[in-house]
C-alpha positions as CSV (number, residue, x, y, z in Angstrom):
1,X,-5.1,30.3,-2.4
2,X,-8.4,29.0,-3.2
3,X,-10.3,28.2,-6.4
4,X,-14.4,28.4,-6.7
5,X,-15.4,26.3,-3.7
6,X,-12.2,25.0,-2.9
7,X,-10.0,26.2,-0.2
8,X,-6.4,25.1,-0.2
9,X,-4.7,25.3,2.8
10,X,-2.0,23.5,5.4
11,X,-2.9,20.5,6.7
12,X,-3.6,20.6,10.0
13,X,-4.2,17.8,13.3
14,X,-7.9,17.4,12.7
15,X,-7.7,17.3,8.9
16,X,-6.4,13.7,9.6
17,X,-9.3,11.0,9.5
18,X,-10.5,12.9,6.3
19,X,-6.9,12.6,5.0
20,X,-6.5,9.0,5.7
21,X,-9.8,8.8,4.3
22,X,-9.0,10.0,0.8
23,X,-5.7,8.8,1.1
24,X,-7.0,5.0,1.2
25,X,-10.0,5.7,-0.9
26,X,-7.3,7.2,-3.8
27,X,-4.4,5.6,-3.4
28,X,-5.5,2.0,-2.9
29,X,-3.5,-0.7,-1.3
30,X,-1.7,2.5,0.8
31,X,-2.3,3.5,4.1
32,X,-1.6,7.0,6.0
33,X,-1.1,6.2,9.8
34,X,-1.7,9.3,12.0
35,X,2.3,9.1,12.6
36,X,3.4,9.6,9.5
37,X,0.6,12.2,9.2
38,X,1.6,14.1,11.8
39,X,5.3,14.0,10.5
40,X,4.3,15.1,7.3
41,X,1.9,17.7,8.7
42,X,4.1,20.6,8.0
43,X,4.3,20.0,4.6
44,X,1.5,18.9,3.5
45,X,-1.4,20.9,1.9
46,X,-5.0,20.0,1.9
47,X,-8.0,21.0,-0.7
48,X,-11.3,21.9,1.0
49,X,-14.7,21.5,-0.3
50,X,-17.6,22.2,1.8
51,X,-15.7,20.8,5.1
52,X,-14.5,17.9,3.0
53,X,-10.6,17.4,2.7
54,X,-10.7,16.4,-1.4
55,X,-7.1,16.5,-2.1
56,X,-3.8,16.1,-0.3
57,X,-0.5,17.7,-1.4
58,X,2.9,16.4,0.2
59,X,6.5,16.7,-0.4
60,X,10.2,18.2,0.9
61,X,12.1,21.2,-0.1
62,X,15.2,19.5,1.2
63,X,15.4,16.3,-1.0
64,X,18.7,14.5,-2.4
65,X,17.2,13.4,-5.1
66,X,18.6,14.8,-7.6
67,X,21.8,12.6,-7.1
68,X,20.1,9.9,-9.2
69,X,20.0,11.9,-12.2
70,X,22.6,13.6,-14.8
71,X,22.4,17.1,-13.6
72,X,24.6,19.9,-15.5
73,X,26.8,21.1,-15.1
74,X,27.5,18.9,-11.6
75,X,26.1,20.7,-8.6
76,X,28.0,20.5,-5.1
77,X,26.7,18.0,-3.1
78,X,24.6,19.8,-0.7
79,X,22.5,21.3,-3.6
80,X,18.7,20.3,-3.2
81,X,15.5,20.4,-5.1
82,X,12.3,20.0,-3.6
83,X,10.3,16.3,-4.1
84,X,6.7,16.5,-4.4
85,X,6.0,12.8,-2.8
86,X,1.9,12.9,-2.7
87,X,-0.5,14.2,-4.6
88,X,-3.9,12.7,-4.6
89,X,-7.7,14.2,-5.7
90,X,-11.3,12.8,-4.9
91,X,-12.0,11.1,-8.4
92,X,-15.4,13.5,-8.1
93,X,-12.8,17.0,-8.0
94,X,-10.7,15.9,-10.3
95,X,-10.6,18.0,-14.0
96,X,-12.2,21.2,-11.6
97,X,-8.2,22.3,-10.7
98,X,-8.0,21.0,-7.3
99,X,-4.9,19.1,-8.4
100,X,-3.6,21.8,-10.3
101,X,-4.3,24.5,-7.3
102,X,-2.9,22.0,-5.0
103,X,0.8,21.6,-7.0
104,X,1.1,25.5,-7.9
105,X,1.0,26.1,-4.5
106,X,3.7,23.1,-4.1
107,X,5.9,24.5,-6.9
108,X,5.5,28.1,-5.1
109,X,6.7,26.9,-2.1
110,X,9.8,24.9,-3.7
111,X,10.6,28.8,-4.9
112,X,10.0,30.1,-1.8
113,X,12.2,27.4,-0.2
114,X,15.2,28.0,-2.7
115,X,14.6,25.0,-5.1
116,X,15.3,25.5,-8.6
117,X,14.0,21.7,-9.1
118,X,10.9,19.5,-8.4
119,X,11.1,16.1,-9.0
120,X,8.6,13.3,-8.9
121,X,7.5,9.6,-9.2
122,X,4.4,9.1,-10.5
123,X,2.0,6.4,-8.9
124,X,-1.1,5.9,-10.4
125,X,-3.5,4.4,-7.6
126,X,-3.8,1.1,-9.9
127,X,-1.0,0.3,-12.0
128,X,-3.2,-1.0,-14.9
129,X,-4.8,1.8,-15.2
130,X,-4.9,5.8,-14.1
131,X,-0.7,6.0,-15.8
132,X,-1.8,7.7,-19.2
133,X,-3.7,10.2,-17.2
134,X,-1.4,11.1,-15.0
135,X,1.5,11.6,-17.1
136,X,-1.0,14.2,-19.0
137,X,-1.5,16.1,-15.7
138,X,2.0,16.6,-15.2
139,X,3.3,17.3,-18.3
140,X,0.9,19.9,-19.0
141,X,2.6,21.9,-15.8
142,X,5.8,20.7,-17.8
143,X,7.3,18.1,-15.7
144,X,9.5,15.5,-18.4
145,X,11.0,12.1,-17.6
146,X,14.6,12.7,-16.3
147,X,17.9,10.8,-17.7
148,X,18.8,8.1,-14.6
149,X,22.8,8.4,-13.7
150,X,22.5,5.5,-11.1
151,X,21.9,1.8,-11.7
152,X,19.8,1.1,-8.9
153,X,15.8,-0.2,-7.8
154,X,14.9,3.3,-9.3
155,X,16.2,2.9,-12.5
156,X,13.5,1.8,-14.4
157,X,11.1,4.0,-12.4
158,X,9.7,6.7,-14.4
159,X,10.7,9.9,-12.2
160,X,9.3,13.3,-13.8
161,X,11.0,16.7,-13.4
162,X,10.8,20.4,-13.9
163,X,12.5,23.6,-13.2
164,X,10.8,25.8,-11.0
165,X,12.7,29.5,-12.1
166,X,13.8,30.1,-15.2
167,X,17.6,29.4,-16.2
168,X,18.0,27.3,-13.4
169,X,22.2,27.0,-12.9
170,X,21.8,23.6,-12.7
171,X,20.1,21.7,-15.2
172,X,18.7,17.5,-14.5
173,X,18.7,16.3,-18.3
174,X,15.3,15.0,-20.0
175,X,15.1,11.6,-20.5
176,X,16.6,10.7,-24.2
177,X,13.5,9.3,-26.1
178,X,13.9,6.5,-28.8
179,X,10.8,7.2,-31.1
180,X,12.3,4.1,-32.6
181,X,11.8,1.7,-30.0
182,X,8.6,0.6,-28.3
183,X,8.0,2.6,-24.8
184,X,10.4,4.8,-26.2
185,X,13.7,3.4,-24.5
């Protein structure tokens, strides 16, 4: 898959001080060590732009995840959806569809995988600033805050999902929005 310009393809060993690169230069405060590179390798996707590794795409097709939400009707344990973990774009590609190209070929590869589900925590590189914009990026590929079932660390953490087929059999519920309060819990 590519888009003008922009190649998107696996990662692969050498795409790695480009990658930790971006990675540090996007998601500030973070850090990608070549191990955790190289464990990720096979499932992480890389945008190209003139040699230059301007996105990163990572995630699982094998994820638990789901067990921290209200799913419906209640799956067997050993379901899964797919957890898209990383998604970061050069600030000078982003609004050109690198991130977009970069998670349709994510979400095509939680189908290929079997996943009815993605799930997500968005992390914006500041927390101050950078939230607003990416809640607009992924809702516009229709990803919605989910219900929480567990009281845990996570609960409060704003975790996006979406279905990836239509009619999935199993469906994680929306978050229940309080236009009424302020933040809307």
């Amino acid at each position: 898959m590519s888009s003008p310009g922009i190649d998107i393809r696996p990662a692969t060993a050498d795409d790695y001080p480009a990658a930790a690169e971006l990675y540090r230069r996007v998601a500030r405060g973070r850090e990608l060590s070549r191990a955790r590179f190289t464990a990720w390798r096979d499932t992480t996707t890389v945008a190209v732009a003139h040699g230059d590794v301007v996105g990163l795409c990572h995630g699982n097709h094998a994820s638990a995840t789901w067990q921290s939400f209200v799913v419906e009707p209640e799956p067997a344990l050993e379901w899964r959806c797919s957890y898209l973990d990383t998604l970061v774009v050069a600030r000078p590609h982003r609004g050109h569809g690198v991130g977009t190209a970069l998670l349709e070929q994510f979400l095509d590869a939680a189908r290929a995988a079997g996943s009815t589900w993605v799930v997500l925590r968005p992390v914006p590189a500041d927390p101050r600033e950078g939230f607003d914009e990416l809640l607009a990026f992924y809702g516009a590929a229709g990803f919605v805050p989910l219900r929480h079932r567990l009281t845990h660390g996570l609960t409060n953490a704003l975790v996006l999902g979406r279905a990836v087929v239509p009619h999935p059999d199993h469906v994680i519920r929306p978050l229940e929005v309080d236009a009424t309060v302020p933040g809307g819990r």
